[in-house]
Each structure stands twice: as C-alpha cells, then as structure tokens.
GUSEPA-84241 format. One record per residue: residue in one letter; x, y, z of N, C-alpha, C, O in turn. Coordinates in steps of 0.02 Angstrom, whole numbers, plus 32768, in hexadecimal, padded with zeros to 4 digits. Layout:
REM residues N
AXYZXYZXYZXYZ;...
***
This chain:
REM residues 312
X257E919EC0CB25BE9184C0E525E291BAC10D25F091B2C149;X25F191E9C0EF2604922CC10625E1922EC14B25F99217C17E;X25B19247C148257B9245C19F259B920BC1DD25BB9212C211;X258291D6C1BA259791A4C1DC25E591A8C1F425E99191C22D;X262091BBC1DD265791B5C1F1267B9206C22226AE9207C245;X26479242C212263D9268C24D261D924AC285263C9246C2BA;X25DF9234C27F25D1921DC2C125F291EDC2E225F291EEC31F;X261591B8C2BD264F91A6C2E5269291C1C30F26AC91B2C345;X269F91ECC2E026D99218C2E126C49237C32326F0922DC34D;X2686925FC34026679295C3642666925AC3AC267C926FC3E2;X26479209C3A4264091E4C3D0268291D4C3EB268391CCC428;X26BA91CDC3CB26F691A7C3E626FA91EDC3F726F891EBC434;X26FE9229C3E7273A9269C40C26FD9285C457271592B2C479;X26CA9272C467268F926DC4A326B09239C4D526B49247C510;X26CA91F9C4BB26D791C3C4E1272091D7C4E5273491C6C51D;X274D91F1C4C6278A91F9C4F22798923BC51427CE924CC52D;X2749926BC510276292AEC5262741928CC582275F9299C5B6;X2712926EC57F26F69245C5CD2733922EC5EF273F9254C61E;X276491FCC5EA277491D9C62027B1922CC61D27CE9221C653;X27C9925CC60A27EF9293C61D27C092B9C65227D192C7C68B;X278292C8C635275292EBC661273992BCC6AA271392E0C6CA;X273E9293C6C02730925CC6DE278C926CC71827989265C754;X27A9927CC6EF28049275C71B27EA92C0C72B27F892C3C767;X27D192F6C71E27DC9337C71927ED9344C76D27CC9330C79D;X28229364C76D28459374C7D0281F93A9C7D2280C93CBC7A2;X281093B1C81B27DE93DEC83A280F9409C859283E93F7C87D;X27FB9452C8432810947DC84F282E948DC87028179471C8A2;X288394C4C891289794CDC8DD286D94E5C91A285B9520C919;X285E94C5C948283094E8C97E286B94D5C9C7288994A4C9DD;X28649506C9D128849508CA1928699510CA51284F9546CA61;X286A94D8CA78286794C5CAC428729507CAF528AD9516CAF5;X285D951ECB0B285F954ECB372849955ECB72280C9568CB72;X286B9566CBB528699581CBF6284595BECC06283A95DACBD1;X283095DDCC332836961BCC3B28429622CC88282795FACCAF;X286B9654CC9D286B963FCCEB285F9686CCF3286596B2CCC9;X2841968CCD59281896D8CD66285E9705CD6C289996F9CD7A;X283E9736CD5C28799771CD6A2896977CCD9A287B9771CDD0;X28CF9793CD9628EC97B2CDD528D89806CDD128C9982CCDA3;X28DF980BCE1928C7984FCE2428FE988CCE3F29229882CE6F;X28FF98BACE22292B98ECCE372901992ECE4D28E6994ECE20;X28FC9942CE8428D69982CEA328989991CEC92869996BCEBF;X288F99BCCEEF285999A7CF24282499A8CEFE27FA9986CF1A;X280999C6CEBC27CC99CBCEBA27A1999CCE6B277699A6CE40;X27E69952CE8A27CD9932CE4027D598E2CE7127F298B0CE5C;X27B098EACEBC27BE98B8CED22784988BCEA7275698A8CE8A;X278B9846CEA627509819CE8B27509819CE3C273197E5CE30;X275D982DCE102772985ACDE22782981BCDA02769980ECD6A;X27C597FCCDD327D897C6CDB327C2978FCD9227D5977FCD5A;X27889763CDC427579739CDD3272A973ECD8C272B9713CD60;X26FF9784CD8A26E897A8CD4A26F397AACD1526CB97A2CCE6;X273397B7CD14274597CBCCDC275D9780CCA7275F9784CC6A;X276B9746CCCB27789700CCD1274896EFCCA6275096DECC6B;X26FE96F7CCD226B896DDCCB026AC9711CC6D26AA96F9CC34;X26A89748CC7526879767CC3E26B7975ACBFC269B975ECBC6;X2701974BCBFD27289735CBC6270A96F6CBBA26FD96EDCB7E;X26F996BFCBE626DD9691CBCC26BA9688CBA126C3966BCB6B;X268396A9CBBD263E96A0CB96263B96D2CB37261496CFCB07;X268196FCCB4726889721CB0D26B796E9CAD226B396E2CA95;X26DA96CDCAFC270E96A4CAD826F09656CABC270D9631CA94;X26B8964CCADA26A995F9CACE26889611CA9B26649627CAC8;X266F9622CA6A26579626CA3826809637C9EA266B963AC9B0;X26C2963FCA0B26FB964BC9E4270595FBC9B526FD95C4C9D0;X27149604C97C271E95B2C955274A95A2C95527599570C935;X277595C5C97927CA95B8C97027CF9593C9BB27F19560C9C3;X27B695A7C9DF27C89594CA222798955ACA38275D9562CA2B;X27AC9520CA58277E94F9CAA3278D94FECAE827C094E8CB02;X275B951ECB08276C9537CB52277294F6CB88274994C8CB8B;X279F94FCCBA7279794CECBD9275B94E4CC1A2755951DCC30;X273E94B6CC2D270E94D1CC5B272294F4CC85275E94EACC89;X2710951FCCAD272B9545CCE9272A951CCD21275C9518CD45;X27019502CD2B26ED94D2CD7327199486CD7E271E9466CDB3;X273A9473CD382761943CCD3727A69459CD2C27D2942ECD31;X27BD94A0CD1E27E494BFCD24280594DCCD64284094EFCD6B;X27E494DCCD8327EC9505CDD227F494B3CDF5282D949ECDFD;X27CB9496CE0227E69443CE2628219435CDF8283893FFCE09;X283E944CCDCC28719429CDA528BA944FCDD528EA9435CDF1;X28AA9483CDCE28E594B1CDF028E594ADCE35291894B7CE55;X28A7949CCE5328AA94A2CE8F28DB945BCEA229039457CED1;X28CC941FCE6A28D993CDCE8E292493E7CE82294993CBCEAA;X294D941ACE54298F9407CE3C29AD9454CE5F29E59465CE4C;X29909477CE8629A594ADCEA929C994C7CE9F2A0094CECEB8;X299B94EECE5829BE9519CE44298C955ECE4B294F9556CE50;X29AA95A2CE4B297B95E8CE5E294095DFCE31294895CCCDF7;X28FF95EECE4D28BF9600CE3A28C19633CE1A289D9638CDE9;X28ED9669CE2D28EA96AECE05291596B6CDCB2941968CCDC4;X290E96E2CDA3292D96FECD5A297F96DBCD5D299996BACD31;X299496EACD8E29F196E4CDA829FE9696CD8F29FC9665CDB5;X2A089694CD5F2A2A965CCD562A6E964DCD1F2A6F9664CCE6;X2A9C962ACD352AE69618CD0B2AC695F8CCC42A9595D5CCB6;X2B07961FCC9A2AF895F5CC642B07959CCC662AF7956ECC40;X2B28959ECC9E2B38955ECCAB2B0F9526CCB32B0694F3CC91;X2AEF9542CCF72AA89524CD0B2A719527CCCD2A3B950BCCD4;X2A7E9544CC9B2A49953ECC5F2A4D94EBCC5D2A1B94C8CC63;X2A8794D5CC542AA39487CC302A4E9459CC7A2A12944BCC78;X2A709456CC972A409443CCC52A019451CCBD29DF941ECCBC;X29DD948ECCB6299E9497CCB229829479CC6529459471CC5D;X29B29469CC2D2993944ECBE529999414CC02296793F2CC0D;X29C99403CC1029C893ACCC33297C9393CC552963935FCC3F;X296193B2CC80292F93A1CCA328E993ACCC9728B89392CCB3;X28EB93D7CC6A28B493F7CC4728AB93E8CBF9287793DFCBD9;X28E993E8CBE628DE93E4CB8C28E99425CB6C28FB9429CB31;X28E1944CCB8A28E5949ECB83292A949DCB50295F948CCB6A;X292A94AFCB05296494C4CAEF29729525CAF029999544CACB;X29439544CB272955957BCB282933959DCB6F28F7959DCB7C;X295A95B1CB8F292C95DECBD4292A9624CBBE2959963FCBA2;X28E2964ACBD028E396A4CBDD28E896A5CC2E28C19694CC59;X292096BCCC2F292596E0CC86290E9731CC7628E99750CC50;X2938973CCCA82922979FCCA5292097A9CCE22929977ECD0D;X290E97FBCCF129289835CD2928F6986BCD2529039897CCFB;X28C09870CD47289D98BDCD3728C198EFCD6528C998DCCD9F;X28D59927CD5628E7994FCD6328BF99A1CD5E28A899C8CD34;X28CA999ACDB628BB99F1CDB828EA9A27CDCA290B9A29CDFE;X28EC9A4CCDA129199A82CD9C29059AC7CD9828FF9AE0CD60;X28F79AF4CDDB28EF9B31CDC6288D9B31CDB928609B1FCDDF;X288C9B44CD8B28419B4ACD6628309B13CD1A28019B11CCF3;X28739AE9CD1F28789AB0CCE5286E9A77CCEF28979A64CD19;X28439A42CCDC28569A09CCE3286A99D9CCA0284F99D6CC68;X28A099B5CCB928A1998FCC7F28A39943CC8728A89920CCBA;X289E9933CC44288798DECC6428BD98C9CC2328C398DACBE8;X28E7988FCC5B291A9887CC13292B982FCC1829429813CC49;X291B9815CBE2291197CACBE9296797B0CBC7298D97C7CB9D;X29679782CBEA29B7975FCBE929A3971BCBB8298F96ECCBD9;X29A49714CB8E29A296C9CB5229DE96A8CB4B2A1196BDCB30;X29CF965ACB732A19964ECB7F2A0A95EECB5629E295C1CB64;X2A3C95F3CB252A3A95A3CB022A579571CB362A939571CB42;X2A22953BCB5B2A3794FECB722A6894D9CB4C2A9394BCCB6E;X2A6A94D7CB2A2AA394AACB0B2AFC94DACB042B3794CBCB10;X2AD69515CAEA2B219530CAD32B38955ACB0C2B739556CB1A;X2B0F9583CB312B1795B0CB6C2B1595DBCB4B2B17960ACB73;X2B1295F2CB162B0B9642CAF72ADF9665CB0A2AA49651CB03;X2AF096ACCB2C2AC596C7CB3E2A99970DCB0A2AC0972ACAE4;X2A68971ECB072A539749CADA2A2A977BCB112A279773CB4E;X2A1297AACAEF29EB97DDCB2229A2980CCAFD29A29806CAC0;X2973982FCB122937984CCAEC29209866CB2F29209844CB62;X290798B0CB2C290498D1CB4E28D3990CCB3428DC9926CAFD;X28929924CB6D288A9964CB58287D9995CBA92884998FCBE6;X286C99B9CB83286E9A0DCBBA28319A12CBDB280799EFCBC0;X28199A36CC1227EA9A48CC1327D69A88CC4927FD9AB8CC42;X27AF9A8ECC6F27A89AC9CCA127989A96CCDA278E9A5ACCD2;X27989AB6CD1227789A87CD4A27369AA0CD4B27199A8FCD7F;X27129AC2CD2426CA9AC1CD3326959AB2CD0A265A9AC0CD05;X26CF9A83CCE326AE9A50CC9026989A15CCB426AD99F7CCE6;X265F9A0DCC84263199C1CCA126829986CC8E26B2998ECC69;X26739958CCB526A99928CCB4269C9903CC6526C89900CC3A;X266198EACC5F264398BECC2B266D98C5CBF026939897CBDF;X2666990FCBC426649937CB8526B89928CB8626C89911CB4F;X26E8992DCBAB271B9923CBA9274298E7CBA2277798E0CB83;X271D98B6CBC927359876CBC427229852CB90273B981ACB89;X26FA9864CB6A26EC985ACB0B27179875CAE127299858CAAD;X273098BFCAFA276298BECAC327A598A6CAE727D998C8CAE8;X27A39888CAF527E49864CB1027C29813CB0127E997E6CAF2;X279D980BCB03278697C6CACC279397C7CA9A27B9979BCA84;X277E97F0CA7727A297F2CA2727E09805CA1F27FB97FFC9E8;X27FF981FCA5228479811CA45288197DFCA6028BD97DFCA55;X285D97B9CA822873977FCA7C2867973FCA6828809708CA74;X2848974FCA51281C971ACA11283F9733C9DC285796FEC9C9;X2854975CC9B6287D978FC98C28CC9770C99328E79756C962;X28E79775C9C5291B9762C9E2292A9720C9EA29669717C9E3;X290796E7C9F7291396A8C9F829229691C9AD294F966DC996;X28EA96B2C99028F3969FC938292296A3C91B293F9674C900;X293796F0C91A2972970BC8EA29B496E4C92529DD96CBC8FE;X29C896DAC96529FA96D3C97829F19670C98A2A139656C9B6;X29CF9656C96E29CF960BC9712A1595E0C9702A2995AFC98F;X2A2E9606C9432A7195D4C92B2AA595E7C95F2AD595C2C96A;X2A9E9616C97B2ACA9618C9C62AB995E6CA072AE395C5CA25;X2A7595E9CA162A5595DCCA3D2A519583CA432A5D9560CA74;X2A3E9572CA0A2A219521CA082A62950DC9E02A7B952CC9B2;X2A7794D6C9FB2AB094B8C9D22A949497C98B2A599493C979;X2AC89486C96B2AB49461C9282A9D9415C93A2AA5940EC976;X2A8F93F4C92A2A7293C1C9432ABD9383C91F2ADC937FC8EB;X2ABC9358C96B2B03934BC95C2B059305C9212AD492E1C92D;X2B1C92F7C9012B4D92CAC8DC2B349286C9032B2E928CC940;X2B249246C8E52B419201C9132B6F91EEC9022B7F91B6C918;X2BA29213C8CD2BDD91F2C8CC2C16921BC9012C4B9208C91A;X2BF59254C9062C0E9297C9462C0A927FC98E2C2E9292C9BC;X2BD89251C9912BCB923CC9CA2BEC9205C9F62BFC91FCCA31;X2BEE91DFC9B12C1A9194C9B42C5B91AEC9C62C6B91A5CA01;X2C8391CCC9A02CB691F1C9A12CBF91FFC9D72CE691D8C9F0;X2CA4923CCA0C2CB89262CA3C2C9B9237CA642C92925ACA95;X2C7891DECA7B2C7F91D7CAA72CB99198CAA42CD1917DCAD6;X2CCC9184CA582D129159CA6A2D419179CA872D5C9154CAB0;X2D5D91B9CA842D8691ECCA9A2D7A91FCCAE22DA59207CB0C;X2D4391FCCAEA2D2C91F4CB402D4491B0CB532D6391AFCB88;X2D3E9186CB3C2D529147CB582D94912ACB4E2DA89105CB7B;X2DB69132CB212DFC9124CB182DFF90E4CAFB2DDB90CACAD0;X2E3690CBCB1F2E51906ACAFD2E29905DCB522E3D9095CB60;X2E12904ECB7E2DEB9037CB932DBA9006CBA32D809015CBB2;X2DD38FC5CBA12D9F8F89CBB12D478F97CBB42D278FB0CBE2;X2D358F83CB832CE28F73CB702CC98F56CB8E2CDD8F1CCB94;X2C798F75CBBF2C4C8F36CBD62C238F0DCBB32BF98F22CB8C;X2C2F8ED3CBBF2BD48EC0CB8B2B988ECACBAE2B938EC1CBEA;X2B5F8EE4CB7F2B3F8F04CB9B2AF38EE7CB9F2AE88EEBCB63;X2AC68ED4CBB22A798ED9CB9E2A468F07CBBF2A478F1FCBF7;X2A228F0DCB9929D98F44CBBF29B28F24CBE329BA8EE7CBE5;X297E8F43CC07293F8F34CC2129228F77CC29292D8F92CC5F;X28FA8F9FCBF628ED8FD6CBF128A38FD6CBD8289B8FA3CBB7;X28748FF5CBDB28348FF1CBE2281C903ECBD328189071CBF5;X28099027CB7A27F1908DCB6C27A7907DCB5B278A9050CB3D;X279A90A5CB71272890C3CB71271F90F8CB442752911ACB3F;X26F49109CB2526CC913DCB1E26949149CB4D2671911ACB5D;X26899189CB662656917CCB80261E9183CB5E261A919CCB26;X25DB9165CB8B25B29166CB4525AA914BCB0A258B915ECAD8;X25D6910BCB1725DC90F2CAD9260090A7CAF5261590A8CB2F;X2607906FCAD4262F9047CAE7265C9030CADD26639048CAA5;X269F8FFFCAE726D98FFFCADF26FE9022CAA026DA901DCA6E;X2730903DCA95273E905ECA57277D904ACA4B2796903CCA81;X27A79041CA1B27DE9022C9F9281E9031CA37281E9064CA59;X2842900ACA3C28989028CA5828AE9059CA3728CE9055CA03;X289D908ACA5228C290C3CA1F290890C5CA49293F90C5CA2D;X290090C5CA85293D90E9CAB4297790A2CAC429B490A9CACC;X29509061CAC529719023CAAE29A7903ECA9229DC9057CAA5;X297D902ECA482998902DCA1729DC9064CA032A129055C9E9;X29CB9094CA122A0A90D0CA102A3C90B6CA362A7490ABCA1F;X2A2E90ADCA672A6D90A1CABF2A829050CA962AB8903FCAAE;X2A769035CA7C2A8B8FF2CA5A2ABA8FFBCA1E2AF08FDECA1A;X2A9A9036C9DF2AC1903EC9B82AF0906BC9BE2B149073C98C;X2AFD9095C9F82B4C90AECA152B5D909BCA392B7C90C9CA56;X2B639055CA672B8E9023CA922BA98FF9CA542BE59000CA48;X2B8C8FD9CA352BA98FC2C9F62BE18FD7C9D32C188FBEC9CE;X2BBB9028C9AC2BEE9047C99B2C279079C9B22C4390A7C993;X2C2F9062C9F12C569088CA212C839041CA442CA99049CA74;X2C7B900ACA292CB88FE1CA3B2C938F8DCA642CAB8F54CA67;X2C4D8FABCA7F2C268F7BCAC52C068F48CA962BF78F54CA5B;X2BFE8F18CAAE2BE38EEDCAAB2BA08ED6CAD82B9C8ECDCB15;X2B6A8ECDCA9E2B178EDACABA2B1B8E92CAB02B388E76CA82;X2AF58E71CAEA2AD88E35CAF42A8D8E3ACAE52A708E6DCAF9;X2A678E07CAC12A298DF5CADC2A278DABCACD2A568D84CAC2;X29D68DA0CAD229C38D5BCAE729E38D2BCB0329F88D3ECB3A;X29F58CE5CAF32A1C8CCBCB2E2A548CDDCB462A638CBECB79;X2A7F8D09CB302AC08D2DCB322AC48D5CCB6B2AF88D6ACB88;X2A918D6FCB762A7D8DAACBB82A7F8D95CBFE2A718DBCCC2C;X2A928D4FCC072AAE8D3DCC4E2AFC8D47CC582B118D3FCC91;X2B268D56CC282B6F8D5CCC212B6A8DB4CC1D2B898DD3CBF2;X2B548DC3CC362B5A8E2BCC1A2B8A8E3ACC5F2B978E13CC8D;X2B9D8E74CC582BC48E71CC812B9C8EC6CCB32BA88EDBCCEC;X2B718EDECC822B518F15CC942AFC8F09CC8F2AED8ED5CC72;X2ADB8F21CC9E2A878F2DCC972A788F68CC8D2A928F8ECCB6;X2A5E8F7DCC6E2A498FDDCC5729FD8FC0CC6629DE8F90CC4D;X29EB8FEECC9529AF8FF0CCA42986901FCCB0299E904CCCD2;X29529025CCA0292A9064CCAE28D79065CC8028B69036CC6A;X28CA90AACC7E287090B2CC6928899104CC2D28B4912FCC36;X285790F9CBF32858912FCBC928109136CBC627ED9106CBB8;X27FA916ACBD227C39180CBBA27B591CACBA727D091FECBBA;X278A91C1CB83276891FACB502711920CCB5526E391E6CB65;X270C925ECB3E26CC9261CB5526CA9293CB2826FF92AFCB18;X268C92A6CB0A267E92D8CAD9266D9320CAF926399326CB1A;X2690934CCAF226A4938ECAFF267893D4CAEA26689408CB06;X266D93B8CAAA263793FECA85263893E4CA3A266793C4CA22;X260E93F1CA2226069411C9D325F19458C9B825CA947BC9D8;X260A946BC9832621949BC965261D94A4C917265294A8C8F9;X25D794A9C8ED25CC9491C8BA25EC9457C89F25D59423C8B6;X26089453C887262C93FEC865266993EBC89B268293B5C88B;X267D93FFC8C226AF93E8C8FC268593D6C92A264E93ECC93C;X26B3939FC93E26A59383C9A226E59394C9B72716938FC991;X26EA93ACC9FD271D939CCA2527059362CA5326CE9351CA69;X274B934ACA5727439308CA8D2777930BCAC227B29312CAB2;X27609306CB0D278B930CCB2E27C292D3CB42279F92B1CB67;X27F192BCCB422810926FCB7028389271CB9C285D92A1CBA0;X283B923DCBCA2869922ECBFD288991EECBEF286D91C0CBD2;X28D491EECC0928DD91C4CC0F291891B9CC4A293791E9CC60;X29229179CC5E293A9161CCAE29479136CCA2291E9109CC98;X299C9128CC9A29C290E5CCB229EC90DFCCDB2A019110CCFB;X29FD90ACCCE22A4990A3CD0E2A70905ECD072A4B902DCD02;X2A909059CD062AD8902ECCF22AE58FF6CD372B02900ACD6A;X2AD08FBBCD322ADD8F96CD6E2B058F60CD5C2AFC8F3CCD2B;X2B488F59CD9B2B778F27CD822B698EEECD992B608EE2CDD5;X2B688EC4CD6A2B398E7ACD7B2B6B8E5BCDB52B4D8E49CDE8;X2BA18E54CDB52BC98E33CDDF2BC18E48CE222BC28E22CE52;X2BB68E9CCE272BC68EA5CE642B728EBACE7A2B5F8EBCCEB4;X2B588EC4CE542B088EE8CE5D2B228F2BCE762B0D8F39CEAE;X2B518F60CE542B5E8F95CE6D2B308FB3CE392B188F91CE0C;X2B219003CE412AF3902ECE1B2B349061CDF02B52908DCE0E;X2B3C9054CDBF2B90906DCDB12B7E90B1CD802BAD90D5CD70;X2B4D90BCCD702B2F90FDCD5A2ADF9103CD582AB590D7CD4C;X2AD6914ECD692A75914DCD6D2A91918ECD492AC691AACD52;X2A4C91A2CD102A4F91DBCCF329FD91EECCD329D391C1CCCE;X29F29221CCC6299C9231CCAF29B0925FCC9129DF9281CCA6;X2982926FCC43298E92A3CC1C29299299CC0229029270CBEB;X292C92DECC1B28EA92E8CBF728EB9302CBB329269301CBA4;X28C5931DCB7B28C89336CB31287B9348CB2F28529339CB5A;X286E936ECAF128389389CAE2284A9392CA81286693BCCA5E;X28299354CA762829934ECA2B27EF937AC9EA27B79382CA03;X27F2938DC9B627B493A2C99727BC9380C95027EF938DC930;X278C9356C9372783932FC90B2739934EC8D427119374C8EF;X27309341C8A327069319C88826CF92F5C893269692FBC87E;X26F392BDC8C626B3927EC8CF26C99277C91F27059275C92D;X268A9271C95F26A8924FC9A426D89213C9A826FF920BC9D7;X26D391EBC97626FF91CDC989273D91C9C96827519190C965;X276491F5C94D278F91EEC91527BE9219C95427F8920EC967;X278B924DC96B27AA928EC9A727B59261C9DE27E8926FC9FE;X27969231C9F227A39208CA3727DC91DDCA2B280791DFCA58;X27E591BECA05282A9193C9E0285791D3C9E6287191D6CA1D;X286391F8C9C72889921DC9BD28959253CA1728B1928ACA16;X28869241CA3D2889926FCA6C28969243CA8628B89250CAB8;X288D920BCA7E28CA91C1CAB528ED91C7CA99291E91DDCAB6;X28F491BCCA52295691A0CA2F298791DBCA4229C491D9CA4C;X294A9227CA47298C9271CA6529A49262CAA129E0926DCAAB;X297B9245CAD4298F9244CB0929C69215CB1429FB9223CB2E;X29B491DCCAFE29DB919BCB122A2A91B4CAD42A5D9196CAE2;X2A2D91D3CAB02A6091EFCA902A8D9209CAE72AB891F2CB0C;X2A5C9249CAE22A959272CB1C2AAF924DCB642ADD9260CB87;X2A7C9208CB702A959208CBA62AD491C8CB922AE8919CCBB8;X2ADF91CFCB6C2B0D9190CB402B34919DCB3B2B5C9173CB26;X2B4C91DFCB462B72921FCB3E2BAE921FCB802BEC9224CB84;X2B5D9212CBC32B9C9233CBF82B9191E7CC202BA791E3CC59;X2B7591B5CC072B6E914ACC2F2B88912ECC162B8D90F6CC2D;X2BB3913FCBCE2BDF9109CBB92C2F9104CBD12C5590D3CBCE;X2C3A9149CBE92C749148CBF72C71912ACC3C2CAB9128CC51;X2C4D9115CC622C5390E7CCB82C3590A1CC922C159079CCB4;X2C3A909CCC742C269059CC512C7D900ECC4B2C868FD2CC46;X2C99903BCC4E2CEA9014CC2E2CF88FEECC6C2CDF9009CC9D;X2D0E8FC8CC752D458FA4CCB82D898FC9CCB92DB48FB8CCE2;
***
C-alpha cells in the first residue's frame, strides 16, 4: 500500500511539475544591430566597414544576443535615410528598433591617434536611448582582427551587465491601455473592423495574433469592434498584412522574425487616415509561440501611436 501511494504521490507531482515546465519563459535575448564604424584618421581609412564584420561574426555566437542581418540592415537605413556610418542619434535609435526589431544598436569610431589606435563602440538602447560605451587600445601596427575580439567580449560583457538601462521593462497592458486613453482624451470613438491577413512563412495560415491584440485595446480603450454582419456600419477599416519568418535557432530557442503593416481607412470618405509598420524580432521556445508573439508586440506598439487618429 505504502509503494503504491508513493508512486502516486511521485505521478501527480511529474504531472503538475509538466504543464509549469511546458509555460517555462525563454530566456532574455536581445535583438541587435551593428552598424560600420566611423572613421577618424588617415591611416584607418576602410577600417570601419571591418571592423562592422569581424564584430559580427564574433558576436553571433553570443546567447544573449540575435543579430540582425547586415544586408537587410543597410537596405533598412538606406530606405529610412539614415547615416550608414557609426554617427548615429540616440534618437534615430527609436527609428532604427522600429524597422528592424533591433532592441539595441553597436555604433562606434576607430580612431587613430599618434602611434594608438582605438576602437570604441557606442551601445545605444532603442527603446530607452541610453547610451553605454566599451572600448580598447591598441598600436597602429596591431593586426586589426586580435583587437576587434577583445572588444567583442566587451561588449557582449556590457550589454549583459548594463541590460536594464538599455532594454526597457516590458510594458504593462494595463500601462498601455492607460497611456493610450490619456493619448486620446474624452474624444469620440470609431467603430472599427479589420481586414488583416497574418502568414507564417513556410507554414500556413496561423492564428490572429495581431487581430486579436489591436481588437482587445480598441475595446479596452473606449472603440467599438464590429464583425460579421455588423461590419458594413464601421466607421473605420484597419487594414493590412502580418507576417513572420523563422530567424535562427539556438539550442532550445528560435528566434522569429515579424512584420507588420496597417492602415486606418475612413469608410465614408475612403480617406487613408493612418499607415504605420513596426517590425520585431521575437525568441521563444516553440516557432510558433515566437511568431504569435512577435505579431501581438508589434500590433501592441503600433496601437500605441493609430489609435490616437482613430477618434472623430
């Protein structure tokens, strides 16, 4: 009897330690930029370009970090014209996470000085603008390589320990609701319906994630969501495409990349009364738990700055 009521005992505490292990959140990994250096001095022309790639290839193997590609990085800055080189505002950070997903850029400056060079990388949080810094020394007649590794590990070093500056806390939906009724005021409500269309790629149709979010803060922000026969009386159309694509794996993580693209059309007048796109770069567990979740971030933020042109 005894036996028997351990092995029960051992079976029920297996079956409720699963569906906890099954929820278990996947670790912080941060989204990350890298843009080419800027150059300071005649004899570190090209320098920048280099030093860009060889952090790369030192940094993508980092578990903390997901690199944004370089090649979808450079068409990204080029479409939103902003500098190719190191020189960039903490301002323009907000913009470059926007379009990329990036919750963090490495800029930087190689510098020649004298018989010194130094290479000093600028770590700047997309979301918060905080800027951080990691830097080392060298001679000008040091191989470039050997240097730009230890300046990999120190900013890999540096992103870690200074995270909570850098990446915001991840916000509240009651924070959200909040700061966009306050954006909107006493303000007349549209009614609203979708026509929104999310993919995986590689895969086929996948749940409303981004729907579903942009539905449950028009709701809870005052609007009124139409569907089925009700959706000829709307007074707005939110329209647009979400899609998602798998990014990398990383022993038990996927990253997943998403887009998403709507815009706000006033049925009466067929005017286009807001267009907005927020890309994200999610890391999950399971592809599709990261692809859901990298629409509902997005369609969060852009809910953020489309609800307030939403009012009459």
């Amino acid at each position: 009897m005894k036996t028997i009521v351990n092995t029960l005992t051992l079976v029920t505490a297996l079956a409720l330690a699963l569906p906890c292990q099954a929820r278990k959140k996947a670790p912080a990994v941060y989204p990350t930029a890298i843009l080419p250096f800027a150059e300071s001095g005649a004899g570190v022309k090209g320098y920048g370009e280099k030093i860009s790639g060889i952090l790369f290839a030192e940094l993508v193997t980092n578990n903390k970090l997901m690199l944004v590609d370089r090649a979808e990085l450079k068409n990204t800055l080029e479409e939103i014209e902003l500098n190719l080189s190191g020189v960039v505002k903490p301002s323009e950070a907000i913009k470059v996470g926007q379009f990329t997903g990036a919750k963090v850029i490495i800029s930087g400056t190689v510098i020649e000085a004298d018989s010194s060079l130094y290479l000093v990388a600028k770590i700047i949080g997309t979301e918060t603008t905080r800027v951080v810094g990691a830097k080392v020394k060298g001679n000008v007649e040091d191989e470039l390589g050997p240097l730009v590794e230890q300046l990999a590990v120190k900013v890999g070093e540096t992103i870690e320990k200074q995270a909570g500056k850098l990446v915001a806390e991840e916000v509240k939906i009651e924070d959200r609701i909040k700061a966009i009724k306050k954006a909107i005021g006493k303000k007349k409500r549209s009614s609203v319906k979708f026509e929104i269309e999310e993919r995986h790629l590689g895969s086929g149709a996948i749940d409303p994630a981004a729907e579903t979010e942009l539905g449950m803060l028009l709701k809870k922000t005052g609007f009124k969501v139409l569907d089925g026969d009700a959706v000829e009386k709307a007074d707005v159309t939110i329209k647009g495409e979400g899609l998602t694509e798998f990014a990398m794996r990383r022993g038990n993580l996927v990253s997943v990349k998403g887009r998403l693209e709507l815009k706000a059309i006033d049925n009466k007048t067929h005017r286009v009364i807001a267009i907005d796109r927020q890309n994200t770069v999610t890391v999950d567990l399971t592809e599709r738990i990261a692809g859901k979740n990298a629409l509902q971030e997005a369609a969060a933020l852009i809910a953020e700055r489309m609800f307030v042109k939403l009012v009459k």
